[in-house]
Backbone as JSON, one array per atom type, in Angstrom:
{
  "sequence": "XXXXXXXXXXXXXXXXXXXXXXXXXXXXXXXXXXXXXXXXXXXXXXXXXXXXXXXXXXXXXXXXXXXXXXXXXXXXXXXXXXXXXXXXXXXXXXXXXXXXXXXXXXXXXXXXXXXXXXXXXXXXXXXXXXXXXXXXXXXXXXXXXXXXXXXXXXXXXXXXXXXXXXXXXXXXXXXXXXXXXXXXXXXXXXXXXXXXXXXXXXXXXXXXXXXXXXXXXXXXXXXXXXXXXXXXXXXXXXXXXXXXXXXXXXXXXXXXXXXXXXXXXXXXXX",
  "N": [[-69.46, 151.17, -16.82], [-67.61, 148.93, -15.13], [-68.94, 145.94, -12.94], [-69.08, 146.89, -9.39], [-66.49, 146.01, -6.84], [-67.67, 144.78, -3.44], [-70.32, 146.4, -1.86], [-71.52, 148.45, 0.37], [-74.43, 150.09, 2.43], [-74.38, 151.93, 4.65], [-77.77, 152.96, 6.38], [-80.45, 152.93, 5.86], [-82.76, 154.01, 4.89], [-84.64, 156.75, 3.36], [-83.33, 158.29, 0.86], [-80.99, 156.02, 1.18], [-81.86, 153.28, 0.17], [-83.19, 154.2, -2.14], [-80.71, 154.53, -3.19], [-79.82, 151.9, -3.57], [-81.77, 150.56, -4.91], [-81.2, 151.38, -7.51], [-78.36, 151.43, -7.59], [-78.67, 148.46, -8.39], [-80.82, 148.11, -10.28], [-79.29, 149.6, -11.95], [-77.49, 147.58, -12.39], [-74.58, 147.7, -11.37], [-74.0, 146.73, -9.27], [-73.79, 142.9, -8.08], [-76.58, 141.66, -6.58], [-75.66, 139.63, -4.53], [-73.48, 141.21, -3.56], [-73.65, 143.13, -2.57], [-74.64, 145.03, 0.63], [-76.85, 145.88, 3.15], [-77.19, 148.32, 6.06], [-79.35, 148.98, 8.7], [-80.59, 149.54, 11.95], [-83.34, 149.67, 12.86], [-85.25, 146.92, 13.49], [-87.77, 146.75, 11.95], [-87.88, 147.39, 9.52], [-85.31, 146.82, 8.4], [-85.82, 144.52, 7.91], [-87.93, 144.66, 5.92], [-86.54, 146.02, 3.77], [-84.31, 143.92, 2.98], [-86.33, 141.67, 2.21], [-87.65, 142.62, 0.44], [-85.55, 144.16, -1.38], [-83.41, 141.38, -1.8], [-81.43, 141.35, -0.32], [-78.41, 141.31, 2.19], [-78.93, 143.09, 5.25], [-78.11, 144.31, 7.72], [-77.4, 144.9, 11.37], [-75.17, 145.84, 12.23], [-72.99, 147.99, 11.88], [-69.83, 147.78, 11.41], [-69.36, 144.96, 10.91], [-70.83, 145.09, 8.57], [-69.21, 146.35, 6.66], [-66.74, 145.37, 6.81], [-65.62, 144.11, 4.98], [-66.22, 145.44, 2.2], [-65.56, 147.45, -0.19], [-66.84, 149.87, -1.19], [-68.4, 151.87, 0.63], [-70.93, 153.58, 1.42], [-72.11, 156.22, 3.28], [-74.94, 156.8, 4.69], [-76.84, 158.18, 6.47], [-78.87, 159.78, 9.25], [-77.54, 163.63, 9.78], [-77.19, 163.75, 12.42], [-76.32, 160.99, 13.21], [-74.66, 160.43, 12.15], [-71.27, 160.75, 13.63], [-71.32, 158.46, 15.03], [-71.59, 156.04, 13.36], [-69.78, 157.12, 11.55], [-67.47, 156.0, 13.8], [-67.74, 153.64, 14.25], [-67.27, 152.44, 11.2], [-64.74, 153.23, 10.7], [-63.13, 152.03, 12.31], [-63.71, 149.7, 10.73], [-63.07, 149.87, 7.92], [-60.65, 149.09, 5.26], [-58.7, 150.94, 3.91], [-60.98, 150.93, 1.61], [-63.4, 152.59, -0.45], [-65.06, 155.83, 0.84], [-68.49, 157.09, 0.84], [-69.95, 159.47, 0.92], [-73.33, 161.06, 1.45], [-74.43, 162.26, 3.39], [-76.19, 165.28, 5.08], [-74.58, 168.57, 5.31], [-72.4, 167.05, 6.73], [-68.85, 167.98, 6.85], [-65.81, 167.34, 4.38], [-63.2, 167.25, 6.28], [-64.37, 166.69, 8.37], [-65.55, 163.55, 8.33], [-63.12, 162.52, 7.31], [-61.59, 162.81, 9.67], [-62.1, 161.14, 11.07], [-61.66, 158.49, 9.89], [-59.27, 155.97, 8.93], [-56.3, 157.16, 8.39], [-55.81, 158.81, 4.8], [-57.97, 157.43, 3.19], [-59.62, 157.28, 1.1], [-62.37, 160.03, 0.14], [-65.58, 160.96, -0.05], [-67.9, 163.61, -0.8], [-71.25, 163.81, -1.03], [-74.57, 165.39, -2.06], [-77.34, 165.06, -2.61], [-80.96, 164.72, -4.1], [-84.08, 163.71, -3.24], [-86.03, 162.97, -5.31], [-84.24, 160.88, -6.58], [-85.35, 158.37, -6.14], [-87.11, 157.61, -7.5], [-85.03, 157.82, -9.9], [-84.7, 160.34, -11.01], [-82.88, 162.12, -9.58], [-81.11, 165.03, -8.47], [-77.45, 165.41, -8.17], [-74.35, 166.26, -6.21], [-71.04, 166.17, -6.36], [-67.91, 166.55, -4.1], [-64.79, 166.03, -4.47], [-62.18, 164.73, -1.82], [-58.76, 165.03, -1.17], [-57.28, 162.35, -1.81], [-58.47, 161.03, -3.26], [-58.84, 159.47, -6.4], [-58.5, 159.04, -10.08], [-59.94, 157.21, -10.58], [-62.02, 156.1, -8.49], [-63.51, 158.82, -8.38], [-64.53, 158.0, -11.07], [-66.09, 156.07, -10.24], [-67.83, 157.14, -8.26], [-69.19, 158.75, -10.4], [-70.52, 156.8, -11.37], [-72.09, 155.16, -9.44], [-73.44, 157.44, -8.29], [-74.85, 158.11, -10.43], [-76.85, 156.33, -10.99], [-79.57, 156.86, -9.85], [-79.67, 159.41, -11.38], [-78.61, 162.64, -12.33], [-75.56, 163.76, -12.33], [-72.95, 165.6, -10.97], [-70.1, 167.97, -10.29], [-68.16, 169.7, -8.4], [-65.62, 171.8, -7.48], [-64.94, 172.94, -5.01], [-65.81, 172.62, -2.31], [-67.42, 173.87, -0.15], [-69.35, 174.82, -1.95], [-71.41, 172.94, -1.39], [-72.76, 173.27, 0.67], [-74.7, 175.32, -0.26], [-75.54, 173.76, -2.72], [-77.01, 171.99, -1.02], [-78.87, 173.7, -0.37], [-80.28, 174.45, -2.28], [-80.92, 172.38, -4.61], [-81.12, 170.29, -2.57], [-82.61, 170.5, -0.7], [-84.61, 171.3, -2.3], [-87.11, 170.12, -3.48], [-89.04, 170.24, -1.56], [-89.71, 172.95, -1.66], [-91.12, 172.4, -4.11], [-92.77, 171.06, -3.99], [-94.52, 172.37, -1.87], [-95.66, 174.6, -3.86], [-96.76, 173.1, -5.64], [-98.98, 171.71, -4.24], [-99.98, 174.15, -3.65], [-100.83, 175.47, -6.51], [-102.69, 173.18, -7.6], [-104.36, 173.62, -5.45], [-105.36, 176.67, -6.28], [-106.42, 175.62, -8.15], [-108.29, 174.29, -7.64], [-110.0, 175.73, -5.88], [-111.0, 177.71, -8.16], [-112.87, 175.99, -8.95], [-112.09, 173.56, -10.3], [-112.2, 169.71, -10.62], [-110.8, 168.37, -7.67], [-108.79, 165.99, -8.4], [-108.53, 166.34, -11.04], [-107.2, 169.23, -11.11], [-104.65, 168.58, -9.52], [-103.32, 166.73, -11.19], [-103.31, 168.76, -13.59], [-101.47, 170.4, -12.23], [-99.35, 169.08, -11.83], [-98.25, 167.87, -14.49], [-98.02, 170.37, -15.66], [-95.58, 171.6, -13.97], [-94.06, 169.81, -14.52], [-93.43, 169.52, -17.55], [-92.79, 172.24, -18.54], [-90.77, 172.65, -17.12], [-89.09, 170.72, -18.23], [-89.15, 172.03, -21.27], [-87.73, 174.26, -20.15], [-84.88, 172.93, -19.33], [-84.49, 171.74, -21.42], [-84.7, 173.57, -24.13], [-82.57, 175.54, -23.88], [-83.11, 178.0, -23.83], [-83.33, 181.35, -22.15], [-84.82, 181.19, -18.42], [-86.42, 183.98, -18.61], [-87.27, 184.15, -20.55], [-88.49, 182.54, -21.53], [-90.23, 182.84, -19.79], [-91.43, 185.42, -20.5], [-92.76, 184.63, -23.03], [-95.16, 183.66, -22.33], [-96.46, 185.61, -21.03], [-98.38, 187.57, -22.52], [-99.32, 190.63, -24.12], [-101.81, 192.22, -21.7], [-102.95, 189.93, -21.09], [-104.08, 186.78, -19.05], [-101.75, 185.73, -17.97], [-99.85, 187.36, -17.51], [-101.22, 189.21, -15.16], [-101.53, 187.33, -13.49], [-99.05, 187.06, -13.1], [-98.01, 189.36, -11.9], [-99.37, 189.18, -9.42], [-98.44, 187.55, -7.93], [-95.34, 188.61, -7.81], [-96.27, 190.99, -6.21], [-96.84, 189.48, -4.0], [-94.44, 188.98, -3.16], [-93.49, 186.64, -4.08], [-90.59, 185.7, -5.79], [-88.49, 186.73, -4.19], [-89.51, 184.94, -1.27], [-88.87, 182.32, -2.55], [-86.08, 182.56, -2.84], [-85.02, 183.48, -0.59], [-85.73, 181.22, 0.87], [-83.77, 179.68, -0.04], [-81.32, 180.13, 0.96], [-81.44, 180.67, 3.91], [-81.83, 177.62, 4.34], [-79.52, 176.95, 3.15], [-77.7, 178.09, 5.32], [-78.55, 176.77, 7.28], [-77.62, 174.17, 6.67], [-74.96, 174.81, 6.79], [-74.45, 175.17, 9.3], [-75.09, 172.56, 10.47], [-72.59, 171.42, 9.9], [-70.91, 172.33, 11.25]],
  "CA": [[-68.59, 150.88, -15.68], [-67.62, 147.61, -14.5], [-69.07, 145.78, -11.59], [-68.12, 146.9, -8.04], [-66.21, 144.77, -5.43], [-68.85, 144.82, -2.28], [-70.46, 147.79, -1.73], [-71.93, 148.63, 1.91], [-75.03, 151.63, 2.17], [-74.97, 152.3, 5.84], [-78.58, 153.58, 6.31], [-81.25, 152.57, 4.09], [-83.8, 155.63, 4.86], [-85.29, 157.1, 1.59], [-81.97, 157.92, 0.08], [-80.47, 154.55, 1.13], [-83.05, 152.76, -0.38], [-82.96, 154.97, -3.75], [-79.48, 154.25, -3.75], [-79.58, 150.38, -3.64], [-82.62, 150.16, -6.04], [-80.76, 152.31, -8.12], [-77.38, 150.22, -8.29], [-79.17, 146.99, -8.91], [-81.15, 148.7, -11.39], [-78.43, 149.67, -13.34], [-76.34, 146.16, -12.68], [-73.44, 148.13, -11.04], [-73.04, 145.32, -8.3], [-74.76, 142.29, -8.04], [-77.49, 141.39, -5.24], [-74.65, 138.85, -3.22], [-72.05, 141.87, -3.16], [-74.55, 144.45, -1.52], [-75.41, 144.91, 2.03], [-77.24, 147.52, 3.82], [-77.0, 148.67, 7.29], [-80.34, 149.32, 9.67], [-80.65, 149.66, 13.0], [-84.31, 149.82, 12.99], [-85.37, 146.09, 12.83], [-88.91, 146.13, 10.74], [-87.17, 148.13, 8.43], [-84.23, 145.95, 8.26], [-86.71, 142.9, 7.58], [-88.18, 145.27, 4.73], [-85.51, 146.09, 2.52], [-83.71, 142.94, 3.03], [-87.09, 141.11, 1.27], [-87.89, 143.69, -1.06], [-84.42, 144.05, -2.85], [-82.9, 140.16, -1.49], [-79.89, 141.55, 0.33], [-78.61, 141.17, 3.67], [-79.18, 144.09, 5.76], [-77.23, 143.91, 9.03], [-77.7, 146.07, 12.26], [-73.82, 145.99, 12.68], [-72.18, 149.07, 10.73], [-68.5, 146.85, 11.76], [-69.92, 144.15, 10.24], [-70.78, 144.81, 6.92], [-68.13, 147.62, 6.13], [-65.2, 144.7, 7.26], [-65.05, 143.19, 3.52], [-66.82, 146.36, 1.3], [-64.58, 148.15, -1.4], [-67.51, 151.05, -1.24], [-68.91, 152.27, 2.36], [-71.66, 155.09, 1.5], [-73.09, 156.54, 4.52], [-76.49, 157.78, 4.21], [-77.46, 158.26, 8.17], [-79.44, 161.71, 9.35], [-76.36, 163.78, 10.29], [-76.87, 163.23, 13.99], [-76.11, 159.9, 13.86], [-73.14, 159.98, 11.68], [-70.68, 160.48, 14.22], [-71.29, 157.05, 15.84], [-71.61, 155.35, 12.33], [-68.09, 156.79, 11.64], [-66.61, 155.45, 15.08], [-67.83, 152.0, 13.61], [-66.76, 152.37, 9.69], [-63.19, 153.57, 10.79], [-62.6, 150.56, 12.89], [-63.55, 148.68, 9.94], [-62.67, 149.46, 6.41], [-58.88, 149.3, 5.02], [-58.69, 151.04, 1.7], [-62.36, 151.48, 1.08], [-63.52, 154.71, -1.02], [-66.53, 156.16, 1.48], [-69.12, 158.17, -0.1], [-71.15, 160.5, 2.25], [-74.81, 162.0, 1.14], [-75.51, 163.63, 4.61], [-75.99, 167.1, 4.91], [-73.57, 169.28, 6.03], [-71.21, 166.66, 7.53], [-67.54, 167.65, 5.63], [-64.77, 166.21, 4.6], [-62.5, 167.26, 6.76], [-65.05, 165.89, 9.91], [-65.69, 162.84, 7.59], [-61.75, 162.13, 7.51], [-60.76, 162.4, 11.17], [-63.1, 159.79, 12.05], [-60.88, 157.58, 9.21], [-57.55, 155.87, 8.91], [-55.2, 158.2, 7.43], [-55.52, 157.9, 3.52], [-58.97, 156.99, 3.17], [-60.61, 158.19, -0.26], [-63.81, 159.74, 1.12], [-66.03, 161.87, -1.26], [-68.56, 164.28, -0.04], [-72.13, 164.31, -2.11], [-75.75, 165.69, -2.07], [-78.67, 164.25, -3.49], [-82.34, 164.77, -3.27], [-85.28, 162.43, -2.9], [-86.05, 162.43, -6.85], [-83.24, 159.86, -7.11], [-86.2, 157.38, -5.4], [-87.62, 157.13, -9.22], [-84.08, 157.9, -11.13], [-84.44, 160.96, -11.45], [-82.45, 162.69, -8.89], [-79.56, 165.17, -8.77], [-76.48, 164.72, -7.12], [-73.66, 167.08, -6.39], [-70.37, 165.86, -4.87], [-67.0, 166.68, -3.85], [-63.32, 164.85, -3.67], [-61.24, 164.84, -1.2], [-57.36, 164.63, -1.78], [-56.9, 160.88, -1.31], [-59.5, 159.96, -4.14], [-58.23, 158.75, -7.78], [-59.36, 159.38, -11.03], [-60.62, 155.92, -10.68], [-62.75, 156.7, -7.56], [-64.63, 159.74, -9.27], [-65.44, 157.12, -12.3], [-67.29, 155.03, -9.33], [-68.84, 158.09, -7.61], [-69.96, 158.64, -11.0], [-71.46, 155.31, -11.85], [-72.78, 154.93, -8.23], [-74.65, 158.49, -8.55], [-75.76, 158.32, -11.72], [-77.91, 155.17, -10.91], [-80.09, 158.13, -9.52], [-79.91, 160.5, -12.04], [-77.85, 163.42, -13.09], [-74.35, 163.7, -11.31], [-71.99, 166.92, -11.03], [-68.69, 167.61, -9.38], [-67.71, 170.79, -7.5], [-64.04, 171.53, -6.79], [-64.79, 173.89, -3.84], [-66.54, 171.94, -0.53], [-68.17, 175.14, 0.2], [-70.79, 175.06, -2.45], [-72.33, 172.01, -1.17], [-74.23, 174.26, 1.19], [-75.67, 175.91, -1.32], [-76.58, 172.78, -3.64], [-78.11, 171.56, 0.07], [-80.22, 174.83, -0.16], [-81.32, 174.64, -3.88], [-81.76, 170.73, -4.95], [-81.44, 169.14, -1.73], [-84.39, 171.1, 0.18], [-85.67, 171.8, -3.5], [-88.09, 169.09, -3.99], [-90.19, 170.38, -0.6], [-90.36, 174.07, -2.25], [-91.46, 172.19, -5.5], [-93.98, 170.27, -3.31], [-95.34, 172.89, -1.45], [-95.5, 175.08, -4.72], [-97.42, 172.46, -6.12], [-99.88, 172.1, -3.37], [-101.01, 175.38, -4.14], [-100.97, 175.79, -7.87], [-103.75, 172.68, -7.56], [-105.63, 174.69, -4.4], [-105.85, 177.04, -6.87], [-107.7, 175.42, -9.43], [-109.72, 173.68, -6.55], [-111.02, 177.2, -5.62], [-111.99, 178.26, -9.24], [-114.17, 174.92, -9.45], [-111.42, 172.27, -10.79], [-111.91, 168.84, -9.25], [-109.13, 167.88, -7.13], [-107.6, 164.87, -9.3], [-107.74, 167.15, -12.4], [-106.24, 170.1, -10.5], [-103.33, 168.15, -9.33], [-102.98, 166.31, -12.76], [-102.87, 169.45, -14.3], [-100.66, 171.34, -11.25], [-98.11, 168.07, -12.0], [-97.82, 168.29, -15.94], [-97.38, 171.56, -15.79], [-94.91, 171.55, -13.4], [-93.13, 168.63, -15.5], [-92.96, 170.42, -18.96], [-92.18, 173.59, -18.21], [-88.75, 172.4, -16.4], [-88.56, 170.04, -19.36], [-88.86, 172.75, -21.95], [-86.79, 175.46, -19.4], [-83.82, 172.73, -20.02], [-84.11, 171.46, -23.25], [-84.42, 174.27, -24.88], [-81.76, 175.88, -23.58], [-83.33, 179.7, -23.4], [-83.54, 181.85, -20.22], [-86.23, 181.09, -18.38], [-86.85, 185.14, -18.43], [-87.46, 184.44, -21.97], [-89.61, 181.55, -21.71], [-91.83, 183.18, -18.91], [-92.1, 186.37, -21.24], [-93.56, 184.04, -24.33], [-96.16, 183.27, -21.97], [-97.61, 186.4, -21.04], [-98.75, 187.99, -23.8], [-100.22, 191.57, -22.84], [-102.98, 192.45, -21.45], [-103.04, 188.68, -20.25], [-104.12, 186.51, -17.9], [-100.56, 185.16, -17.14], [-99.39, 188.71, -16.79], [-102.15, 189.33, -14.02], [-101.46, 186.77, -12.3], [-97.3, 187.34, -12.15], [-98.06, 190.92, -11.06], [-100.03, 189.11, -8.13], [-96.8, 186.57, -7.68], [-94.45, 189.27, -7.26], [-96.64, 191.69, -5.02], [-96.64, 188.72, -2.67], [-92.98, 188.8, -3.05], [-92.98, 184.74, -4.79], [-89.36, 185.36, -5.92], [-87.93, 187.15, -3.06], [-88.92, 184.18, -0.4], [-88.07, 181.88, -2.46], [-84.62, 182.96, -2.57], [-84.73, 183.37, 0.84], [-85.83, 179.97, 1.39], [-82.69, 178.7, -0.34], [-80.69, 181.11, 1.74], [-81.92, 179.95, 5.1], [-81.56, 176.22, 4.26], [-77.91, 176.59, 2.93], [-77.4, 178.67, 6.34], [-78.77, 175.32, 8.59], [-76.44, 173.24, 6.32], [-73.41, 174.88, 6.98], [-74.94, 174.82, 11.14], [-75.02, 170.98, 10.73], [-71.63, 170.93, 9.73], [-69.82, 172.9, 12.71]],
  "C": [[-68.73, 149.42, -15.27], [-67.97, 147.34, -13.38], [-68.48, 146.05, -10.33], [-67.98, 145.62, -7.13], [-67.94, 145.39, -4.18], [-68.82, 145.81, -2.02], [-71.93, 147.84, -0.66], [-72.91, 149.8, 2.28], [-75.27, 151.19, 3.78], [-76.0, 153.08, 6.13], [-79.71, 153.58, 5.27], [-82.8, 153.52, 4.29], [-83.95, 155.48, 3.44], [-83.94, 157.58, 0.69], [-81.01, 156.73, 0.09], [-81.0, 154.11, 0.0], [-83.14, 153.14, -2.02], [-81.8, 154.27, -4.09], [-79.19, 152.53, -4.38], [-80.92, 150.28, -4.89], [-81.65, 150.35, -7.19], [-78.97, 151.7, -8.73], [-77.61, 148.87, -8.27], [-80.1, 147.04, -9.99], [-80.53, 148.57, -12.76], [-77.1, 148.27, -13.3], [-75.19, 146.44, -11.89], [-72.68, 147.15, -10.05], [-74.86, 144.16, -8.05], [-75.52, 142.29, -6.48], [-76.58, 140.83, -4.13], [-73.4, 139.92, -2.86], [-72.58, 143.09, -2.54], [-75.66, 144.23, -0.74], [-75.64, 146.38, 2.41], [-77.13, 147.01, 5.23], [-78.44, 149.27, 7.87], [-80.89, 148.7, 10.73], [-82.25, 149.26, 13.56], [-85.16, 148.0, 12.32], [-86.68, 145.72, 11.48], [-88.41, 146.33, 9.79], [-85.87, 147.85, 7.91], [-84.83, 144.83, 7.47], [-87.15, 143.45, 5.92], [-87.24, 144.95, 3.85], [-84.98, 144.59, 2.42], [-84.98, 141.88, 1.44], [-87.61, 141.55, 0.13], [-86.95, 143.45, -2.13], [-83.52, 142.55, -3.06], [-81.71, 140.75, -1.11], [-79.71, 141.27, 1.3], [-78.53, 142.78, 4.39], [-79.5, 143.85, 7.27], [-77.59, 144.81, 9.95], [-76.41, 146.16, 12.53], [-73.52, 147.27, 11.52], [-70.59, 147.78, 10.25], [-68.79, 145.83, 10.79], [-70.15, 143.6, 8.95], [-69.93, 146.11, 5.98], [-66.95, 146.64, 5.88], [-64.78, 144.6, 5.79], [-65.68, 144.4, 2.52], [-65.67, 147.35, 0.78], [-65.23, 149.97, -1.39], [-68.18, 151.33, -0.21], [-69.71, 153.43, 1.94], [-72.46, 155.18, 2.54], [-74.35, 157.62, 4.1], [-77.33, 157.58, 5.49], [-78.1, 159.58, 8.47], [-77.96, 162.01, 9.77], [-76.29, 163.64, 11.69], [-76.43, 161.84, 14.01], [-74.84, 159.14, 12.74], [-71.73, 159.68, 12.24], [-70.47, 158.79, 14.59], [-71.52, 155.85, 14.83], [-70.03, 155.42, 11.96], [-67.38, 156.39, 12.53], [-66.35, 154.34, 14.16], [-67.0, 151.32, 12.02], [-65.32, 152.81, 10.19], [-62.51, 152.99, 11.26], [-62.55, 149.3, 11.93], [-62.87, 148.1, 8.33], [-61.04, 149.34, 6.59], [-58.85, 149.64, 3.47], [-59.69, 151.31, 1.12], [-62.5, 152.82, 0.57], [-65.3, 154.14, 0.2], [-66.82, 157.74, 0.59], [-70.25, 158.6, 0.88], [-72.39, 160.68, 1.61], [-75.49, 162.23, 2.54], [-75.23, 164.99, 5.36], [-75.38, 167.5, 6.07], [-72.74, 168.54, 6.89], [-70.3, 166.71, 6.59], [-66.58, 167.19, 5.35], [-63.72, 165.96, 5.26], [-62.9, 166.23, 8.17], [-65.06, 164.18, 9.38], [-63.72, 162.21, 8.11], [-61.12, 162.0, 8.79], [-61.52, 161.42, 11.5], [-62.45, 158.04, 11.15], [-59.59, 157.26, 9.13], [-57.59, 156.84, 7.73], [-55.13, 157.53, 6.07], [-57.01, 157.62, 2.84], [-59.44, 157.7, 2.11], [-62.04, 158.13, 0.46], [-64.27, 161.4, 0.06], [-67.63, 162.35, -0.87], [-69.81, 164.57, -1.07], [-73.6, 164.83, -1.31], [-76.3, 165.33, -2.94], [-79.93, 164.56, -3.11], [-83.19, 163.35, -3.65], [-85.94, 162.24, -4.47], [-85.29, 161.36, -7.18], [-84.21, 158.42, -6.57], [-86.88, 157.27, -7.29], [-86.44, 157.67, -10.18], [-84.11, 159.27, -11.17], [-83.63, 162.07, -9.88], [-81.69, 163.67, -9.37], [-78.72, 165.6, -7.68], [-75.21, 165.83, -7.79], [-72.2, 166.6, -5.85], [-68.92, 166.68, -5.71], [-65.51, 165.99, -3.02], [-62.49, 165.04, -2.7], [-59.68, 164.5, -1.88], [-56.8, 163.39, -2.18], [-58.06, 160.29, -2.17], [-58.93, 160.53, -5.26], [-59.17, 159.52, -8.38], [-60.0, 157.91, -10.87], [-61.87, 156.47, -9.52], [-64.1, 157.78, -7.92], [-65.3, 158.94, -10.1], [-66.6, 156.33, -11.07], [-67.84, 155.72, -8.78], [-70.03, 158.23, -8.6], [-71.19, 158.11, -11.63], [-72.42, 155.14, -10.66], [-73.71, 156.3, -8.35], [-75.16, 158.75, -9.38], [-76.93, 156.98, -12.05], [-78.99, 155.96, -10.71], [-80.27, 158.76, -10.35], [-78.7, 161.37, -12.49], [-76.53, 163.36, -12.08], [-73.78, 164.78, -11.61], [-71.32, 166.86, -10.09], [-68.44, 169.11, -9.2], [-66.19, 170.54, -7.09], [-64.05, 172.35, -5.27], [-65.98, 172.98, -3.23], [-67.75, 172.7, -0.34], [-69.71, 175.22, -0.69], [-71.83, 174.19, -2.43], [-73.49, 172.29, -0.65], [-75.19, 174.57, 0.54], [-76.21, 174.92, -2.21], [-77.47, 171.89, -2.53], [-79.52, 172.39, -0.39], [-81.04, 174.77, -0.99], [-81.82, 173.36, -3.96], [-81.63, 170.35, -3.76], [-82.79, 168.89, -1.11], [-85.42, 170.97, -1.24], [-87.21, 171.38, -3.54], [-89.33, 169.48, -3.02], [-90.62, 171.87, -1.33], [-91.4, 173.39, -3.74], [-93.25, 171.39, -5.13], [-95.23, 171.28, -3.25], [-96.14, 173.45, -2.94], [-97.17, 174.32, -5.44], [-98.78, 171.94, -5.7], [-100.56, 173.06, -3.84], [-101.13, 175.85, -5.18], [-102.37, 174.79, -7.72], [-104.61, 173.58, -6.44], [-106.08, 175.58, -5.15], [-106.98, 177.26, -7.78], [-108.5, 174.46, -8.58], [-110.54, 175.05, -6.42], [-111.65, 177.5, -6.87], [-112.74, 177.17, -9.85], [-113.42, 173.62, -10.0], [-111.74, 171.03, -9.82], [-111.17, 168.62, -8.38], [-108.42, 167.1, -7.88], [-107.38, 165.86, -10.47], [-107.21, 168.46, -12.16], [-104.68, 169.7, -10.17], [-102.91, 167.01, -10.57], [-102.29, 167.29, -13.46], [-101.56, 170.46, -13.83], [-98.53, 170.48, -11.65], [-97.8, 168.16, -13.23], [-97.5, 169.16, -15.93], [-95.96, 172.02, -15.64], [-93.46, 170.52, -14.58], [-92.84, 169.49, -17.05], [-93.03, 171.56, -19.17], [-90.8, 173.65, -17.81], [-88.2, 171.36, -17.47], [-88.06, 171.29, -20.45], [-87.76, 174.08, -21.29], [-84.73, 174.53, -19.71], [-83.45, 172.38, -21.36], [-84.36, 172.55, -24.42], [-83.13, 175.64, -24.68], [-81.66, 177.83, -23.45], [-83.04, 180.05, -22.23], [-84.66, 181.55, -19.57], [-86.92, 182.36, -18.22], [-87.79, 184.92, -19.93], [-88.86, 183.86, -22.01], [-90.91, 181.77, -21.0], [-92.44, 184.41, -20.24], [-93.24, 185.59, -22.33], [-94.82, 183.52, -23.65], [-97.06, 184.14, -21.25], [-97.76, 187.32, -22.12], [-99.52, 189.47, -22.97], [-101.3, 192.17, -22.74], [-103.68, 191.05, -20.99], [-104.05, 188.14, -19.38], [-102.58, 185.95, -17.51], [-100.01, 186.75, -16.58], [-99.68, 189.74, -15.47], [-101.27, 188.57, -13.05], [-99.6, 186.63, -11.83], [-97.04, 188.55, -11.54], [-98.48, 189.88, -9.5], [-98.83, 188.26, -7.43], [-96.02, 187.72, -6.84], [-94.81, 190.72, -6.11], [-96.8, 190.65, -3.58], [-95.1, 188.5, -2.31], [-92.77, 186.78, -2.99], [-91.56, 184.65, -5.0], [-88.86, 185.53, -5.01], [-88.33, 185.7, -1.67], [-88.58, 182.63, -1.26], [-86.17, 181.77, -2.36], [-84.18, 183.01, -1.41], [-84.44, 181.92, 1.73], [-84.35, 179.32, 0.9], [-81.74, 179.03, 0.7], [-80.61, 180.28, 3.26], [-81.36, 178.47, 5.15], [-80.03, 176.11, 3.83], [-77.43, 176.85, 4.59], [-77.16, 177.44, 7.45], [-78.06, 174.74, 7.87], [-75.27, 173.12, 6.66], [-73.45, 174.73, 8.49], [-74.73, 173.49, 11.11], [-74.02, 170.47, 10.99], [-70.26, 171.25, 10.67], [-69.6, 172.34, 13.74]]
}
């Protein structure tokens, strides 16, 4: 993809921040054609010297002249980011990543017309590897998608949804994911702290694990029913210890947990 005209990340939080590494990374726009937006001055001073950009406390400001406007604000404080961005762009594609605000709320806060494209992302996209879910509104091009593309795939993996609705749900699974994957991970090392592991080689081994297991679960393209079976063998110890999994009911909350968290997504967005 060819370089973008000026491109504007209102909000440079930990997905900001991903995002701008992430298209200067991959070249997509140079350093003089991208500005960030924060309110918060140390943290303005930060980024600014870290990546060499300017990084404005005006939203108005640095939206006036930007071709690309992605807001990446908590959702409370999107409202009053879109007042500002709707007074300013003309023609700009805006690209959302905050949860549960949609595109319909997204669009009244814009002139009429406005290509504005609705994504999710999690906090993996802070080292590339993220993934990212979005959705177009009516008023965005096939051109537009190619730059959602290019712009979220600085990050990592990208996918496109024609229905709005299942954003919730990719909130619930990858957005929250990464804290189930956390916790998860937490206690696979506690584990092997209790049966005598050090701590560094408990969470060494809690993290590899973790890593090539979801490597081999996609690249080999089995079930992962399949891939758990090849690993208890019977009369086991893996087979032990997924009996003890599922008498704590391990699958059942997580499922729940996704459940719940899509639930507060779609709450965010009312």
């Amino acid at each position: 993809m060819e370089k973008l005209p000026r491109v504007a990340v209102v909000g440079v939080g930990n997905m900001g921040e991903a995002l701008i590494r992430g298209f200067l990374a991959k070249g997509l726009v140079a350093a003089s054609e991208l500005v960030g937006v924060e309110l918060v001055a140390p943290r303005a001073k930060e980024m600014a010297e870290k990546y060499k950009i300017p990084v404005l406390g005006s939203v108005s400001e640095a939206c006036r002249e930007a071709g690309v406007v992605v807001l990446a604000v908590k959702p409370q404080d999107a409202d009053r980011a879109l007042a500002e961005i709707g007074g300013s762009i003309r023609g700009a594609l805006l690209l959302s990543v905050c949860a549960g605000i949609s595109l319909a709320r997204l669009a009244q806060r814009l002139p009429g017309g406005t290509p504005v494209v609705r994504a999710m992302s999690n906090t993996p996209a802070l080292i590339g590897c993220g993934a990212s879910v979005y959705c177009a509104g009516e008023s965005v091009s096939a051109g537009d998608r190619n730059t959602v593309d290019g712009l979220l795939g600085a990050v990592g993996e990208v996918y496109s949804v024609d229905k709005e609705t299942l954003l919730d749900a990719v909130t619930g699974l990858s957005g929250s994911g990464p804290a189930y994957v956390f916790a998860f991970l937490e206690a696979l090392a506690d584990g092997g702290v209790l049966m005598g592991l050090p701590r560094q080689l408990a969470r060494a081994l809690a993290c590899q694990t973790l890593i090539g297991s979801a490597c081999l679960a996609r690249e080999s393209g089995e079930h992962t029913a399949e891939l758990k079976d090849r690993v208890a063998s019977p009369g086991g110890t893996t087979i032990a210890g997924l009996r003890e999994l599922e008498a704590r009911g391990f699958r059942g909350a997580v499922i729940e947990a996704v459940r719940v968290a899509t639930a507060r997504s779609r709450e965010l967005g009312e």
